[in-house]
mmJSON file of the N, C-alpha and C atoms, coordinates in Angstrom:
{"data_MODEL":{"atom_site":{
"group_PDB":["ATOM","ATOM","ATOM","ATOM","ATOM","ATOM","ATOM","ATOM","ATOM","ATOM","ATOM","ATOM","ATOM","ATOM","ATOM","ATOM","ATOM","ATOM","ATOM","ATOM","ATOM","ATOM","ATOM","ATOM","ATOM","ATOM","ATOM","ATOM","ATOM","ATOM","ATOM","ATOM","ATOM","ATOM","ATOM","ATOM","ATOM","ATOM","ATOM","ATOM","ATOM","ATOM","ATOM","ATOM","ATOM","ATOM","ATOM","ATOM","ATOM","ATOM","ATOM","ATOM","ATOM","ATOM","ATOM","ATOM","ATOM","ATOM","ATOM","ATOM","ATOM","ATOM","ATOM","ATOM","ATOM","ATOM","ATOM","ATOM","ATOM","ATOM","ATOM","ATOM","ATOM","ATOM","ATOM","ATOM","ATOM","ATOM","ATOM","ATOM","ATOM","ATOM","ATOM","ATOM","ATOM","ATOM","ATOM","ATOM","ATOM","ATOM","ATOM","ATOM","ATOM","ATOM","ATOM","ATOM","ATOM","ATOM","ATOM","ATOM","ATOM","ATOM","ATOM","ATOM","ATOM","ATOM","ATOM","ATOM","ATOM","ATOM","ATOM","ATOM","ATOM","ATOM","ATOM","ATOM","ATOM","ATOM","ATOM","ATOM","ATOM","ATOM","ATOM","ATOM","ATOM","ATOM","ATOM","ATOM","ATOM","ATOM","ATOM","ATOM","ATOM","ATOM","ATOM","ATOM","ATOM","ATOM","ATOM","ATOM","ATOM","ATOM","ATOM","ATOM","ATOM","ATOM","ATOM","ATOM","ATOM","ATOM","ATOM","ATOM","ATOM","ATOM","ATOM","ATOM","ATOM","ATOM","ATOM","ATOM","ATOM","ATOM","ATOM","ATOM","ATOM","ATOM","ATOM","ATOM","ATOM","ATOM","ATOM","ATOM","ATOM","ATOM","ATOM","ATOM","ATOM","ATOM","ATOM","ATOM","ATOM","ATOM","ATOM","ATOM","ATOM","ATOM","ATOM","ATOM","ATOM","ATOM","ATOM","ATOM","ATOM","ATOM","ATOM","ATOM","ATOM","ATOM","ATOM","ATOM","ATOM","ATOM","ATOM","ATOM","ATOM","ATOM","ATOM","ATOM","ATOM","ATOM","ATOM","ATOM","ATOM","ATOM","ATOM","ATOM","ATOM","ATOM","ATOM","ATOM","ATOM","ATOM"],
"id":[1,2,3,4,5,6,7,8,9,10,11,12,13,14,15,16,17,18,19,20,21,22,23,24,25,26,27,28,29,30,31,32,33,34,35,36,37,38,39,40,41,42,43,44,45,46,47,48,49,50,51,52,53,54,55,56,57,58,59,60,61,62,63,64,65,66,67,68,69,70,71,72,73,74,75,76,77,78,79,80,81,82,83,84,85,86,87,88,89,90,91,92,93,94,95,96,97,98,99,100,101,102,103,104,105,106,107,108,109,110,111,112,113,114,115,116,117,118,119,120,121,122,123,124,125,126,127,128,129,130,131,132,133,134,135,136,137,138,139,140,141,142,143,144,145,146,147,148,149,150,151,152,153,154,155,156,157,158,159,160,161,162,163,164,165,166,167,168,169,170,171,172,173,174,175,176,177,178,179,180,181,182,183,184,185,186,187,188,189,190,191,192,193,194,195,196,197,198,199,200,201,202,203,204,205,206,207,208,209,210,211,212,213,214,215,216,217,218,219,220,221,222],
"type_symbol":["N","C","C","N","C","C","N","C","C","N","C","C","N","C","C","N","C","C","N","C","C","N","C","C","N","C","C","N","C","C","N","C","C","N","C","C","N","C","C","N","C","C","N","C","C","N","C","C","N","C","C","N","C","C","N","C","C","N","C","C","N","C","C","N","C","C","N","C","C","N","C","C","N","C","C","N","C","C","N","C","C","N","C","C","N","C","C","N","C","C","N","C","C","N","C","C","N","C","C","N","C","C","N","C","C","N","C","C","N","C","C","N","C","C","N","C","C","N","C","C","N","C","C","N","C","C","N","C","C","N","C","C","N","C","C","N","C","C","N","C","C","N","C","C","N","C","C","N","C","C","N","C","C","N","C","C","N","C","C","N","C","C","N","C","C","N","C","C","N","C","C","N","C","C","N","C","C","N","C","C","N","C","C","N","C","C","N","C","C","N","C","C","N","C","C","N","C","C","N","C","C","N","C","C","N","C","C","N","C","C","N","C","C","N","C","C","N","C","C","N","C","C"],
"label_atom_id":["N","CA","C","N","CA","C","N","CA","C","N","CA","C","N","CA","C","N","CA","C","N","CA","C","N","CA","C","N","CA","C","N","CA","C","N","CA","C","N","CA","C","N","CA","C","N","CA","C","N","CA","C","N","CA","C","N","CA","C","N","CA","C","N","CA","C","N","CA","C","N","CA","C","N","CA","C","N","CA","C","N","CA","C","N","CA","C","N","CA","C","N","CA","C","N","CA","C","N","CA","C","N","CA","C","N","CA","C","N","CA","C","N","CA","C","N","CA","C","N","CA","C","N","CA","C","N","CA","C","N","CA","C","N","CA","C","N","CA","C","N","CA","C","N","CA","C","N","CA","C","N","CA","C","N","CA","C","N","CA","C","N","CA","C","N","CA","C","N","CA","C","N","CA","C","N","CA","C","N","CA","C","N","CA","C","N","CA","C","N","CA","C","N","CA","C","N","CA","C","N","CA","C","N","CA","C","N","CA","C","N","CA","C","N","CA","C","N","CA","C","N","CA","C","N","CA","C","N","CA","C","N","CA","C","N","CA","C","N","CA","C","N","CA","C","N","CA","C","N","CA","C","N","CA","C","N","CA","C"],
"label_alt_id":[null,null,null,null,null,null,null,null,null,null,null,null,null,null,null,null,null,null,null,null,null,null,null,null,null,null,null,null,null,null,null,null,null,null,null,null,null,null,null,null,null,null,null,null,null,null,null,null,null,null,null,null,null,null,null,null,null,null,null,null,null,null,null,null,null,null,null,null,null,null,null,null,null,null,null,null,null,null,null,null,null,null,null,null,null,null,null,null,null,null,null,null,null,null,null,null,null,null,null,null,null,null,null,null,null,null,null,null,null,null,null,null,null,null,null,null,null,null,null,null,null,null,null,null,null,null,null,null,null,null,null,null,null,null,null,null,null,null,null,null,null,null,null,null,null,null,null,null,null,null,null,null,null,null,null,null,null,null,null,null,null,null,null,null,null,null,null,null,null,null,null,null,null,null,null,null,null,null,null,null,null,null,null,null,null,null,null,null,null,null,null,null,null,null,null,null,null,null,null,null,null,null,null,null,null,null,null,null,null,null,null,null,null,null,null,null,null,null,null,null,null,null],
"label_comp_id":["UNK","UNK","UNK","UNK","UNK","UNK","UNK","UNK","UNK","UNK","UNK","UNK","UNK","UNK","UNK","UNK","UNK","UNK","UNK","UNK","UNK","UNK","UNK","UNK","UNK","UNK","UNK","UNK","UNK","UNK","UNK","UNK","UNK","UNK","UNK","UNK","UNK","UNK","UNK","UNK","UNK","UNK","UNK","UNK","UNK","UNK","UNK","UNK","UNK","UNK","UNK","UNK","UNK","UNK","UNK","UNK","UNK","UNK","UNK","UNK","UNK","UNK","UNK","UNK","UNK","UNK","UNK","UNK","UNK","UNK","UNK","UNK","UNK","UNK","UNK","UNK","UNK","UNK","UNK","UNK","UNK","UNK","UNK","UNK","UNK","UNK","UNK","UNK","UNK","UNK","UNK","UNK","UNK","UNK","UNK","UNK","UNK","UNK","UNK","UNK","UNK","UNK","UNK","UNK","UNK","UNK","UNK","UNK","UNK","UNK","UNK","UNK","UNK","UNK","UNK","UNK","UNK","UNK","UNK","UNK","UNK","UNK","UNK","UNK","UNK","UNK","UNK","UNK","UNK","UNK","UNK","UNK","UNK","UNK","UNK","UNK","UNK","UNK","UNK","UNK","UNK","UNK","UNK","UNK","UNK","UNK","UNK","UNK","UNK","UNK","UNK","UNK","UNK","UNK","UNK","UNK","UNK","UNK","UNK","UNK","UNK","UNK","UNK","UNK","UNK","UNK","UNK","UNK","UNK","UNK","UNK","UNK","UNK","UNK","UNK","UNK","UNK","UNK","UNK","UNK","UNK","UNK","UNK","UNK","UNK","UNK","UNK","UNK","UNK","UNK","UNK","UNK","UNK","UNK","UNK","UNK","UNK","UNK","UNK","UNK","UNK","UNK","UNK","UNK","UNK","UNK","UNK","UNK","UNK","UNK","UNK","UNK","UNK","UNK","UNK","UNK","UNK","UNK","UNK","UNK","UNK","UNK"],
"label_asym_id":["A","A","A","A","A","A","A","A","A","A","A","A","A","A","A","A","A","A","A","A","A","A","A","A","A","A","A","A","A","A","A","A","A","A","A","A","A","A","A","A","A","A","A","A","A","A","A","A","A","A","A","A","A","A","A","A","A","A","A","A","A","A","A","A","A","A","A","A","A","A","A","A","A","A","A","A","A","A","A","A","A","A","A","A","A","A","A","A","A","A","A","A","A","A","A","A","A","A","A","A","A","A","A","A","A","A","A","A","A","A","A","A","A","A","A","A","A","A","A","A","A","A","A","A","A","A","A","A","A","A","A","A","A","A","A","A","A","A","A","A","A","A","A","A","A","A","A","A","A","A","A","A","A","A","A","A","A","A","A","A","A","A","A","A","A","A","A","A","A","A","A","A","A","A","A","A","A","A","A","A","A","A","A","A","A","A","A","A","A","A","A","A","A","A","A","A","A","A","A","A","A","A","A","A","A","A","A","A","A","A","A","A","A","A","A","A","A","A","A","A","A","A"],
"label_entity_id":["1","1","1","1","1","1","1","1","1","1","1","1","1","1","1","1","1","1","1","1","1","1","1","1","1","1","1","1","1","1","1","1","1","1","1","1","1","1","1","1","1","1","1","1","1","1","1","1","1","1","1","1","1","1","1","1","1","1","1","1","1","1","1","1","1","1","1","1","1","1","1","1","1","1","1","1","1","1","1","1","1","1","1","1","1","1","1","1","1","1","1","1","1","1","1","1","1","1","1","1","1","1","1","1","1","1","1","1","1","1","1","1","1","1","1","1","1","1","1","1","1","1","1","1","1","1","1","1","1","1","1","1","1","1","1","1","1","1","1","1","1","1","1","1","1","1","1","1","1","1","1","1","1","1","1","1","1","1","1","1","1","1","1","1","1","1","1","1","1","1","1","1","1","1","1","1","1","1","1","1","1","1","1","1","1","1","1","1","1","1","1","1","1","1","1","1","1","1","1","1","1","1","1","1","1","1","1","1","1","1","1","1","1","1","1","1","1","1","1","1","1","1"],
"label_seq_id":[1,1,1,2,2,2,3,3,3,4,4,4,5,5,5,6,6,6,7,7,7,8,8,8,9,9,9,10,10,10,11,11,11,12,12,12,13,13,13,14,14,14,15,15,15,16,16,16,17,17,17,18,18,18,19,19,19,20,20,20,21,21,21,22,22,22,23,23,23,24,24,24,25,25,25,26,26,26,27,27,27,28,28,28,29,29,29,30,30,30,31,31,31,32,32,32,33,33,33,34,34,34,35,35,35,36,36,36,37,37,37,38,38,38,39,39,39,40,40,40,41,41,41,42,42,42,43,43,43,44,44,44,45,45,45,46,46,46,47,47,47,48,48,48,49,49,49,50,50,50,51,51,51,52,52,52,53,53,53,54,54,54,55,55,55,56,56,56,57,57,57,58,58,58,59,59,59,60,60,60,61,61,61,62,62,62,63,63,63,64,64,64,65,65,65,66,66,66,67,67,67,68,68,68,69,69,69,70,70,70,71,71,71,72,72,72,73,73,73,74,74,74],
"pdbx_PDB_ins_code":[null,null,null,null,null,null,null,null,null,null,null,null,null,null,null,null,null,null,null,null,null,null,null,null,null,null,null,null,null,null,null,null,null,null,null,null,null,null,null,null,null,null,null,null,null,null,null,null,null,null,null,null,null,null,null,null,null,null,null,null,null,null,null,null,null,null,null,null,null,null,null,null,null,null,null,null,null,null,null,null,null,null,null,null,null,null,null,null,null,null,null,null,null,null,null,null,null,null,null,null,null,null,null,null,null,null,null,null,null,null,null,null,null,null,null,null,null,null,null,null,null,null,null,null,null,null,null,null,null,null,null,null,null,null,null,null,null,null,null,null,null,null,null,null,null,null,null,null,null,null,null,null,null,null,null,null,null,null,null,null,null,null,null,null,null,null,null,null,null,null,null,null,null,null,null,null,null,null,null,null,null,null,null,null,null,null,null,null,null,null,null,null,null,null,null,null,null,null,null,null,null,null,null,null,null,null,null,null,null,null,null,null,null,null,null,null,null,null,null,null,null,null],
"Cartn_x":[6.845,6.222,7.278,7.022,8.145,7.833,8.776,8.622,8.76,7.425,7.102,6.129,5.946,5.363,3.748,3.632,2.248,1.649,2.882,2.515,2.537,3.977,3.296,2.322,2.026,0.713,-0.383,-0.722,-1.961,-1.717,-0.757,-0.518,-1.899,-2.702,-3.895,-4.21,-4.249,-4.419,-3.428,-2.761,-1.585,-1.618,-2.283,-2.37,-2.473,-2.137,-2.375,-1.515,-1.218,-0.3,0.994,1.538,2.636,3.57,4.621,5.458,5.676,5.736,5.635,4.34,3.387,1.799,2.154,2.847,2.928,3.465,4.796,5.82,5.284,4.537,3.655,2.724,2.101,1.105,1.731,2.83,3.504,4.521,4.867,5.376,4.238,3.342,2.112,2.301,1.602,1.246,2.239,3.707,4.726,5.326,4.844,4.893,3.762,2.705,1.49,1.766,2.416,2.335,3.603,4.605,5.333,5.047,3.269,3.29,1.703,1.717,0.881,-0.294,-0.712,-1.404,-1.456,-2.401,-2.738,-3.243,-3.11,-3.955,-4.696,-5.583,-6.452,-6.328,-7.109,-6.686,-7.93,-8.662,-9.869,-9.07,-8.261,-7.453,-6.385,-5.827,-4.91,-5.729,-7.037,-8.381,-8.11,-8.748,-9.069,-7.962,-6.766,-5.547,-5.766,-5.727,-5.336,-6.318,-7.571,-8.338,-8.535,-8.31,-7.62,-6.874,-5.932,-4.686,-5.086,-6.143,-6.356,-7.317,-8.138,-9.185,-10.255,-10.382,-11.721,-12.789,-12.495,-13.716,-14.246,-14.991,-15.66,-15.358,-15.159,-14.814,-15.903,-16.947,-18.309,-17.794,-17.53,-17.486,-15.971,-14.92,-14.179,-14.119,-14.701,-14.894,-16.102,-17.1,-17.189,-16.887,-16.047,-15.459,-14.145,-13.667,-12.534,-13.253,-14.483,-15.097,-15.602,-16.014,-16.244,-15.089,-13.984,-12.467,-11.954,-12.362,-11.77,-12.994,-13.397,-14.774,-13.897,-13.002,-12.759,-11.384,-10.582,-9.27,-8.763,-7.746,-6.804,-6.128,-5.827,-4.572,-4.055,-2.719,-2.252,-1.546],
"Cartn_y":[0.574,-0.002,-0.775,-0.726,-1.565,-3.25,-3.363,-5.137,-5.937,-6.234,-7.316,-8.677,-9.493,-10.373,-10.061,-8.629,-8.66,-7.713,-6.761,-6.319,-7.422,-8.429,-9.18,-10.486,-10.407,-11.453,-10.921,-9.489,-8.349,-7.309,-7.138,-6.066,-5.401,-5.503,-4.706,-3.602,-3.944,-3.428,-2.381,-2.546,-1.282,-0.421,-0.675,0.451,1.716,2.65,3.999,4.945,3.709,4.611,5.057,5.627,6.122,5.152,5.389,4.235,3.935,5.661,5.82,5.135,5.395,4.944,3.498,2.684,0.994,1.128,1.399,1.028,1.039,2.101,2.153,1.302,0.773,-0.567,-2.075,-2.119,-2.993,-3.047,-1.704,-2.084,-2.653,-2.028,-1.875,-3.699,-4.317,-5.506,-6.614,-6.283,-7.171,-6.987,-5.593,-6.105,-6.869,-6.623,-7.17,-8.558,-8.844,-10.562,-11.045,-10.528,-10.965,-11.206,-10.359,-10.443,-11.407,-12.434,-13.297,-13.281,-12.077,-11.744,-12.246,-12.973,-13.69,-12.589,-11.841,-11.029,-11.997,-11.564,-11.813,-10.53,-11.24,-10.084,-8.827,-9.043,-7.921,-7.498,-7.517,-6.102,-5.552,-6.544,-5.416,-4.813,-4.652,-4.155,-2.79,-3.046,-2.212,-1.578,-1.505,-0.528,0.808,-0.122,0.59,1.409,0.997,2.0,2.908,2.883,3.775,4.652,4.122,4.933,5.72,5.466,6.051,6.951,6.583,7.86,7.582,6.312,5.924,5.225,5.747,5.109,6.39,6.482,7.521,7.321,7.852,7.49,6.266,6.941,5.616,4.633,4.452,2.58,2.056,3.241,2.44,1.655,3.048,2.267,0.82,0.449,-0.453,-1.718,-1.411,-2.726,-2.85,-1.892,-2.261,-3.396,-2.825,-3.859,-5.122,-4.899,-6.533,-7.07,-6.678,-6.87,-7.577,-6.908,-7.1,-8.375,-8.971,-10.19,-11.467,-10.838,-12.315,-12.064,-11.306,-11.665,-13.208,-13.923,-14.903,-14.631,-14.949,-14.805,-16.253,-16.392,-17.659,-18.682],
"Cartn_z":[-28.156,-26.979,-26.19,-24.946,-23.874,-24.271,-23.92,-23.719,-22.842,-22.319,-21.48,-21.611,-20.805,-20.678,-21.038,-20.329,-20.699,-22.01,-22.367,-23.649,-24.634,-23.962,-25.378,-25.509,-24.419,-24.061,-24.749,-24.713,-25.437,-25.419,-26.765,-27.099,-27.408,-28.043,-28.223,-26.58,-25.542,-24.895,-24.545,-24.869,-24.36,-25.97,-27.141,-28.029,-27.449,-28.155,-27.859,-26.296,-25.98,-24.554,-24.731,-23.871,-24.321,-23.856,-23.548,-23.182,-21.718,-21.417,-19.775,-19.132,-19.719,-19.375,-18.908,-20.213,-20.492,-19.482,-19.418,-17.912,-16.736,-16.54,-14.918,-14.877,-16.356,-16.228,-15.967,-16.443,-16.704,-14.614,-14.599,-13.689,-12.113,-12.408,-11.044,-11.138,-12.379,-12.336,-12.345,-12.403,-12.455,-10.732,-9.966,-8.72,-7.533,-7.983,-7.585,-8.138,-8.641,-9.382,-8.423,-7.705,-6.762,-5.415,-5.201,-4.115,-4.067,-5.419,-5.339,-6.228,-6.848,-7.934,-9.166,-9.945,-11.459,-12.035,-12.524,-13.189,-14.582,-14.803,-16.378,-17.104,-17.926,-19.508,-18.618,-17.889,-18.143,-16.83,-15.994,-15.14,-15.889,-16.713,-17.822,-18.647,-18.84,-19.741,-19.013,-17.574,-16.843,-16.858,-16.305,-16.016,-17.241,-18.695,-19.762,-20.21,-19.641,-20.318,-19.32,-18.102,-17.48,-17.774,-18.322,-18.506,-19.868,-20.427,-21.877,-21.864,-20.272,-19.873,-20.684,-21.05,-21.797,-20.852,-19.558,-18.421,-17.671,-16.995,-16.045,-14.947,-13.602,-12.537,-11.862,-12.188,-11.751,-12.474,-13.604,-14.27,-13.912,-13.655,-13.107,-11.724,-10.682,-9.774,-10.068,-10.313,-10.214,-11.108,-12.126,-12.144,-11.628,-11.006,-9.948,-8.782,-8.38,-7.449,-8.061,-8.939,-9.825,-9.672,-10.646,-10.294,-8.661,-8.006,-6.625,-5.85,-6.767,-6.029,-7.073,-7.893,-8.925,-8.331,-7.686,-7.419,-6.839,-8.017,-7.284,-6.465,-5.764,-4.377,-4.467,-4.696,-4.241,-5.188],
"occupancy":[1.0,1.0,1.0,1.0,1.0,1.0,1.0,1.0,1.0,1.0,1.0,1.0,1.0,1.0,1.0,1.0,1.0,1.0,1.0,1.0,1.0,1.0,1.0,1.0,1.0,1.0,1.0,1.0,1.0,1.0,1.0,1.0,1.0,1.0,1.0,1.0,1.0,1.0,1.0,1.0,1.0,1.0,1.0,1.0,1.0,1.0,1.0,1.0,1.0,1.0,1.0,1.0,1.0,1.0,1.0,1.0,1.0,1.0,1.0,1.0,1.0,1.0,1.0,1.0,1.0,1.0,1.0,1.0,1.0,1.0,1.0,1.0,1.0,1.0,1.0,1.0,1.0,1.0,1.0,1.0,1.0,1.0,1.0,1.0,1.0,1.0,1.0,1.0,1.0,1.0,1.0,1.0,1.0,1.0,1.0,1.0,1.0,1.0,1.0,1.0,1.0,1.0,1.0,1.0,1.0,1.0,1.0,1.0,1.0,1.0,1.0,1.0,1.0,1.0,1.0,1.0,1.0,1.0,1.0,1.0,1.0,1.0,1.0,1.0,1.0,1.0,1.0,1.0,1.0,1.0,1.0,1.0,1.0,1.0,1.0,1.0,1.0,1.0,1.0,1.0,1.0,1.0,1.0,1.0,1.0,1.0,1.0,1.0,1.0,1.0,1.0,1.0,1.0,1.0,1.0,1.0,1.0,1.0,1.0,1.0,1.0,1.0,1.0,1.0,1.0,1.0,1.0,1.0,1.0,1.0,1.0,1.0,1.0,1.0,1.0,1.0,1.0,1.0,1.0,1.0,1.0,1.0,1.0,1.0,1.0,1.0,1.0,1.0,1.0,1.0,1.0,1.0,1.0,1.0,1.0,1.0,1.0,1.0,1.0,1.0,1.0,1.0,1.0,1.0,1.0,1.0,1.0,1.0,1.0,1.0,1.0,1.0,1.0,1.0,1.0,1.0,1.0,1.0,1.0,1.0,1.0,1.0],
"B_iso_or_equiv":[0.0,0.0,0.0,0.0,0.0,0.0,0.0,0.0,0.0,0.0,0.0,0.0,0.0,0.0,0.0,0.0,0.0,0.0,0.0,0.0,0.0,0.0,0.0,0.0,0.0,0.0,0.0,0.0,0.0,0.0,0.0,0.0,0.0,0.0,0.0,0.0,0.0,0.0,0.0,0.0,0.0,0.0,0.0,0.0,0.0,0.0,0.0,0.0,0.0,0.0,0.0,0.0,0.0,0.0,0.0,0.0,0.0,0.0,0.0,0.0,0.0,0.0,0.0,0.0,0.0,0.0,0.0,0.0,0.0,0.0,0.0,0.0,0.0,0.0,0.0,0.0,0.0,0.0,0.0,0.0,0.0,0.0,0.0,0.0,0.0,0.0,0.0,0.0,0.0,0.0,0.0,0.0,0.0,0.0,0.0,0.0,0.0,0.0,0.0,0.0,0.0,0.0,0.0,0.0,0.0,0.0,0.0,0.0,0.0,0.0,0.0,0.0,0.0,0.0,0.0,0.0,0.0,0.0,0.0,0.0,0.0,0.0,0.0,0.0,0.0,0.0,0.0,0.0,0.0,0.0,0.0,0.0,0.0,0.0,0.0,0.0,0.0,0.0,0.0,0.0,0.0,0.0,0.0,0.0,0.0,0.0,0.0,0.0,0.0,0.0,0.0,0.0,0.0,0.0,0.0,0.0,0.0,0.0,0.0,0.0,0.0,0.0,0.0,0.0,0.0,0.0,0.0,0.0,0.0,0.0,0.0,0.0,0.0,0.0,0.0,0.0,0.0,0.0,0.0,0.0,0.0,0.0,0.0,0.0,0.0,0.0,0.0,0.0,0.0,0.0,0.0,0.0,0.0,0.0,0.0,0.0,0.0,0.0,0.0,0.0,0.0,0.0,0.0,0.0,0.0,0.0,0.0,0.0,0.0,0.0,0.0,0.0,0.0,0.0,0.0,0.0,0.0,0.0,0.0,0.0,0.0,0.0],
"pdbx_formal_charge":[null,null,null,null,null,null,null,null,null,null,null,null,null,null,null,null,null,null,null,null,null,null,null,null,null,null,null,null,null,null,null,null,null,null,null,null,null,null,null,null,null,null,null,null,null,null,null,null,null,null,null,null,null,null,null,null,null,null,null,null,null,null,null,null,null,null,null,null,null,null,null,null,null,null,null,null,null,null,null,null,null,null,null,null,null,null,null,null,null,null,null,null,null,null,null,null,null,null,null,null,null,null,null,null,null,null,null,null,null,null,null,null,null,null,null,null,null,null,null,null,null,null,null,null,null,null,null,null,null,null,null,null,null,null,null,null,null,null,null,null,null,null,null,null,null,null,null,null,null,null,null,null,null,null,null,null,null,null,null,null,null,null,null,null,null,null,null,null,null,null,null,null,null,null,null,null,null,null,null,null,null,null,null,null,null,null,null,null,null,null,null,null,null,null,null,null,null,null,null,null,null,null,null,null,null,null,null,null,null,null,null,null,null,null,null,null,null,null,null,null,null,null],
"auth_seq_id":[1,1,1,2,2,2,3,3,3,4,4,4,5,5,5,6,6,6,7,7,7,8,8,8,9,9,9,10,10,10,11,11,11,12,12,12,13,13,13,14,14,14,15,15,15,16,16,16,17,17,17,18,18,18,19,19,19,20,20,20,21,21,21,22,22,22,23,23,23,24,24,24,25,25,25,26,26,26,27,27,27,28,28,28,29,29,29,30,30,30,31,31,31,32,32,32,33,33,33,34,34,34,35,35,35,36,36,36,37,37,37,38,38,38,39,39,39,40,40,40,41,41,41,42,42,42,43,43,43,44,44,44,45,45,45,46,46,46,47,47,47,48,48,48,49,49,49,50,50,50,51,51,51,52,52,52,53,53,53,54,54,54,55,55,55,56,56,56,57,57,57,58,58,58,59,59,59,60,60,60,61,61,61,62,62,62,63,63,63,64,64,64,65,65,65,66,66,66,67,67,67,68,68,68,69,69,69,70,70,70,71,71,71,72,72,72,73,73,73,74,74,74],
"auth_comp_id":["UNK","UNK","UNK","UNK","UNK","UNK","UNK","UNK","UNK","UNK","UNK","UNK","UNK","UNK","UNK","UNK","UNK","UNK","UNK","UNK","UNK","UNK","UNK","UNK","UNK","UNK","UNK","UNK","UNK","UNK","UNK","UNK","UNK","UNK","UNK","UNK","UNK","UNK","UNK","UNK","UNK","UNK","UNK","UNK","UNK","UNK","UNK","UNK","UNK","UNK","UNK","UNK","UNK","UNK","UNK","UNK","UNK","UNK","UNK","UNK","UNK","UNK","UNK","UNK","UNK","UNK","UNK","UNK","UNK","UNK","UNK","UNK","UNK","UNK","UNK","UNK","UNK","UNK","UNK","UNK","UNK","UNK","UNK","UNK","UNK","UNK","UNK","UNK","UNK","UNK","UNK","UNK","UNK","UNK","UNK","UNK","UNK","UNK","UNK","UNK","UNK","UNK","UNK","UNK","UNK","UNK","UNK","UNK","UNK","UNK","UNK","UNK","UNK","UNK","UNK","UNK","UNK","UNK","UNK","UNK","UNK","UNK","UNK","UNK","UNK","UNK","UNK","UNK","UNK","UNK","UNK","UNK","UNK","UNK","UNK","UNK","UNK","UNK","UNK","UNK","UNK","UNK","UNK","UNK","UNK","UNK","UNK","UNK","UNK","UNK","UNK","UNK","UNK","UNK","UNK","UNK","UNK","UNK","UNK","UNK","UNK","UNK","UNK","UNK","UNK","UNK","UNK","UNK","UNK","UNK","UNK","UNK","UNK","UNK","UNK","UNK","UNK","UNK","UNK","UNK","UNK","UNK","UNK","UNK","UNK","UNK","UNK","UNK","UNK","UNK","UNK","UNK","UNK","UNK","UNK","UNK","UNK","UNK","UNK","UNK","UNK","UNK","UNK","UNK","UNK","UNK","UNK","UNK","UNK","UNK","UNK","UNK","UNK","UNK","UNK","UNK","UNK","UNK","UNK","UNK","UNK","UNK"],
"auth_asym_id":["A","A","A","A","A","A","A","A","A","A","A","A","A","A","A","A","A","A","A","A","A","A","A","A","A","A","A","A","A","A","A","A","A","A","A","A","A","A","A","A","A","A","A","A","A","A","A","A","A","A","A","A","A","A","A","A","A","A","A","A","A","A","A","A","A","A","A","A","A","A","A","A","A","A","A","A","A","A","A","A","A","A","A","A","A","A","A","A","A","A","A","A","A","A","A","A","A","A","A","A","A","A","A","A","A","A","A","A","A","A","A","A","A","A","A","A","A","A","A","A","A","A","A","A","A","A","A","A","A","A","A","A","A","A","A","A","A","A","A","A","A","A","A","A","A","A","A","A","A","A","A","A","A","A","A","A","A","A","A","A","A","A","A","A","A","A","A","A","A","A","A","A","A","A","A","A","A","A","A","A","A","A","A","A","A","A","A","A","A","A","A","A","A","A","A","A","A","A","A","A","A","A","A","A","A","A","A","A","A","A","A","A","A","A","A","A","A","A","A","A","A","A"],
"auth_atom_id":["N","CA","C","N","CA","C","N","CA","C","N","CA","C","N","CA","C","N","CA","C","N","CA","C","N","CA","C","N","CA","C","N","CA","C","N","CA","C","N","CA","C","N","CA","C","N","CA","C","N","CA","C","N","CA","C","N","CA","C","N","CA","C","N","CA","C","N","CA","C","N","CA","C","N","CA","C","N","CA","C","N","CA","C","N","CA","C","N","CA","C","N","CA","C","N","CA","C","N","CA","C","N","CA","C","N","CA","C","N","CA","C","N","CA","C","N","CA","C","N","CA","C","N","CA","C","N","CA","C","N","CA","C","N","CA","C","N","CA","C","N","CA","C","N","CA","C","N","CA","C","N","CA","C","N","CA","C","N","CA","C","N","CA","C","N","CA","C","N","CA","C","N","CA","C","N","CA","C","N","CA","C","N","CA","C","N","CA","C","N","CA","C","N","CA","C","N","CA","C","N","CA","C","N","CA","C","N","CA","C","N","CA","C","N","CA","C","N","CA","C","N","CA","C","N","CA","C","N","CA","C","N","CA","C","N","CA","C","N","CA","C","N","CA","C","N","CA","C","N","CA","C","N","CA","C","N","CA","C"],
"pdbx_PDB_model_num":[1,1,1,1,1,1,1,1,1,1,1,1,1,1,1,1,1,1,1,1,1,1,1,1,1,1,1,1,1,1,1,1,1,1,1,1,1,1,1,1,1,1,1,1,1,1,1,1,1,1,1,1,1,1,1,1,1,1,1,1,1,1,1,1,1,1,1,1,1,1,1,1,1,1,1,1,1,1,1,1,1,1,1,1,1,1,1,1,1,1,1,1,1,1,1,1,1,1,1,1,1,1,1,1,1,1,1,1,1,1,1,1,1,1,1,1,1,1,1,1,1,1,1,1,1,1,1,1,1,1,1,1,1,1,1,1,1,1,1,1,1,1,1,1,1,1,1,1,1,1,1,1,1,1,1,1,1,1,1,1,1,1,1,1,1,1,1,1,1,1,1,1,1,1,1,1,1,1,1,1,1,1,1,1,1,1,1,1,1,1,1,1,1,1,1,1,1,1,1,1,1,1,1,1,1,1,1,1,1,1,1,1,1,1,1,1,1,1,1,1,1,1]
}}}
């Protein structure tokens, strides 16, 4: 597994991905965090189970929108 801040904040969540998977998770949210973004543990939830294809397009989209009503900015 890659090593970052947020694998090793919860590693559990990045189980099962590949490494490339981690990096594109890791990278999406380490540039969104420059441009002002807090993420919580439940959008690194969301990314990964994404990335693991353990969501349906319906439940992702709406907890992307749940997601997107709790965003920090700032």
């Amino acid at each position: 597994m890659i090593d970052s801040k947020w694998t090793r904040q919860w590693p559990e969540l990045f189980n099962e991905l590949s490494d490339d998977q981690a990096r594109a998770i890791v990278s999406a949210v380490d540039n969104s965090v420059l441009e002002g973004w807090k993420p919580a543990r439940e959008d690194l939830e969301l990314m990964t189970r994404s990335a693991r294809e353990d969501l349906s397009w319906e439940e992702f989209a709406a907890q992307a929108v749940a997601a997107g009503k709790r965003v920090n900015i700032g």
